[in-house]
C-alpha positions in Angstrom: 41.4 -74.0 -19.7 37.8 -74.4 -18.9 35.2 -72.4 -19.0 34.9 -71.7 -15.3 38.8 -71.2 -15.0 38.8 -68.6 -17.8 35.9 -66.3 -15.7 37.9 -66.4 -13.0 40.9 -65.6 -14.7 39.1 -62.4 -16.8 36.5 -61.7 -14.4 39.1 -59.3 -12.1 40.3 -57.5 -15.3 36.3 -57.2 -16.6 35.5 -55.6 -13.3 38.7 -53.3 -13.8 37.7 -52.1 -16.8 33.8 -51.2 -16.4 35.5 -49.0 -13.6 37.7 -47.7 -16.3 34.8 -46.9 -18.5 32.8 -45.8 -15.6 35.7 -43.7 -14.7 36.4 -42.4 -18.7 32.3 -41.7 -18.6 32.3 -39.4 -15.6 35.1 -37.1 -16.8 33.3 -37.1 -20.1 30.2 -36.3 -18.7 32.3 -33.6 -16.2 33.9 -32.2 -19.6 30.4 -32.4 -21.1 28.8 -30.2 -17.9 32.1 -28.1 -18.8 31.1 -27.6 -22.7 27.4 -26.4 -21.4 28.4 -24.4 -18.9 30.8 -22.3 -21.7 27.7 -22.3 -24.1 25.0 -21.1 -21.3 28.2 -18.5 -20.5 27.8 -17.6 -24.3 24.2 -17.1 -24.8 23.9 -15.2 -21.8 26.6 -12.7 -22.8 25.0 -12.8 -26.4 21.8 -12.3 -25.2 22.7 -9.4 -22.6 22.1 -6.1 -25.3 19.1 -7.6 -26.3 17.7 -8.0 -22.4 18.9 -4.7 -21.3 17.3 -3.2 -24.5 14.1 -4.9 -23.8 14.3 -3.8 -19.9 14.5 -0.1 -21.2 11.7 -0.4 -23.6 9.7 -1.5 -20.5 11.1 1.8 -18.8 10.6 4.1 -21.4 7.1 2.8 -21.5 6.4 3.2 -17.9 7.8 6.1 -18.0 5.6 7.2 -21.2 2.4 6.1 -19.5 3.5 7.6 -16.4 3.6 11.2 -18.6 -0.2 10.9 -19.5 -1.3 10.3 -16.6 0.6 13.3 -15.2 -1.0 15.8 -18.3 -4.3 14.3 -17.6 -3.8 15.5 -14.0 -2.3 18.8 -15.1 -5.5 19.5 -17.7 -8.1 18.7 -14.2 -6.0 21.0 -12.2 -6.3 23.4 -14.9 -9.8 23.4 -15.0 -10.2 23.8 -11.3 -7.6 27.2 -11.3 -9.8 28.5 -14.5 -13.6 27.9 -12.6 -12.0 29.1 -9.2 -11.0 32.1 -11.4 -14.2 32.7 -12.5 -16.0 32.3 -8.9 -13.2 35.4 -8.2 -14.1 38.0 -11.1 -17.6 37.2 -10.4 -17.3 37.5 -6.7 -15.8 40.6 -7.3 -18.0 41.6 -9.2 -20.8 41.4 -6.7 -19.0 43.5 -4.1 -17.8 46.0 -7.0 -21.7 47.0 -7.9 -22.5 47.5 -3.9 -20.9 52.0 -4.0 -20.1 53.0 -0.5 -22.6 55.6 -0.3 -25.4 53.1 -0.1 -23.7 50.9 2.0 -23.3 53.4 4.5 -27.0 54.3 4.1 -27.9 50.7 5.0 -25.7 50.5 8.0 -27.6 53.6 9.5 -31.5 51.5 8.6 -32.8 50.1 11.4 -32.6 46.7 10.3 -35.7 45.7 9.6 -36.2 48.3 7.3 -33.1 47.7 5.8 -34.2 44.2 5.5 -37.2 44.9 3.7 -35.9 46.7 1.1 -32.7 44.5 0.3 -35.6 41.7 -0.1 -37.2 43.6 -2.9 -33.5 44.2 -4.7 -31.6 42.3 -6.7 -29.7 39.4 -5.1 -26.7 40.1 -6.5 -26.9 44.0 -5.3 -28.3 42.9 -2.2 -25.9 40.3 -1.6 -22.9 43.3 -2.3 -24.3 45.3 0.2 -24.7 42.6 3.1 -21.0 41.9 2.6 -20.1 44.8 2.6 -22.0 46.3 6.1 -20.3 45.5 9.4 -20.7 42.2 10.3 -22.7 43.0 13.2 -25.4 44.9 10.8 -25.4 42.8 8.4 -26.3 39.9 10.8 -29.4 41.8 12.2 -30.6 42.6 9.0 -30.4 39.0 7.4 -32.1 37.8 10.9 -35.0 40.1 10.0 -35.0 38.5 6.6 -37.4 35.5 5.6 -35.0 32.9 6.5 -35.6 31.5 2.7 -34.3 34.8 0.9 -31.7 35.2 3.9 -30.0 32.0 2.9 -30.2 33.2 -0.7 -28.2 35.8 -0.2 -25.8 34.4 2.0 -24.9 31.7 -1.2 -24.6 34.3 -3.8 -22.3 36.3 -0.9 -20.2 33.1 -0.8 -20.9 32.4 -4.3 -20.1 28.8 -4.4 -19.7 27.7 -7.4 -22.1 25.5 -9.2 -21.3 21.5 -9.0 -22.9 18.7 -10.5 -24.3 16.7 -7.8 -23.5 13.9 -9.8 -19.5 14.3 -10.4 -17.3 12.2 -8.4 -14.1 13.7 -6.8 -10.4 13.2 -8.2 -7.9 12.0 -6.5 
């Protein structure tokens, strides 16, 4: 046979069997994608404790951080019920050291009298008193006051508490 006789005679079986071995290759390569996907199945369900564990941790620490900010909150609040406490005893206080008697005297003053002589007292007494007079009194005898003192009175009769000028409210 000659050369070109012998191509032609074994190129049709050549060509049959690359499509073998392309065939053979594919299911490998299929059985191959098979093999991975059981392994990737594996390590997932290996891996799955460890995942959720680590999702928990994450949790619990939220949750953790989440706790201090809530005391830290709790310890401001705190504060703020104990000062507005104070402001209360002390308010009462004030209106505790003003005795009926006197206050009656001061709502029967002409206010300008009466005036005058709650300038000379102590604020605190003073401030008792006013509270405690009618409103309709008291407001004529605090607009006969020097507006300076008036207004003097009138905070320790609120008695606001003291701030800093310089804090910054807390959300």
């Amino acid at each position: 046979m000659t050369k070109p006789t012998i191509i032609k005679t074994f190129q049709p079986m050549a060509l049959a069997a690359c499509v073998l071995a392309g065939a053979a290759s594919y299911q490998g390569a299929w059985a191959q994608d098979v093999k991975t996907d059981a392994k990737s199945n594996q390590y997932c369900a290996s891996i799955a404790d460890a995942a959720s564990d680590a999702r928990f941790t994450l949790q619990k620490q939220a949750l953790a951080d989440m706790e201090k900010e809530i005391e830290s909150r709790i310890k401001v609040l705190e504060s703020k019920r104990a000062e507005y406490e104070e402001w209360l005893r002390r308010r009462n206080e004030v209106l505790e050291k003003a005795d009926e008697t006197i206050v009656l005297i001061y709502s029967r003053m002409r206010p300008d009298a009466a005036a005058l002589q709650l300038t000379n007292m102590d604020e605190e007494i003073a401030a008792a008193v006013i509270a405690k007079l009618n409103p309709r009194v008291a407001s004529a005898v605090l607009n006969e006051m020097e507006p300076g003192r008036a207004a003097q009175l009138a905070n320790v009769i609120t008695d606001a508490p003291k701030r800093d000028k310089n804090t910054v409210r807390q959300n």
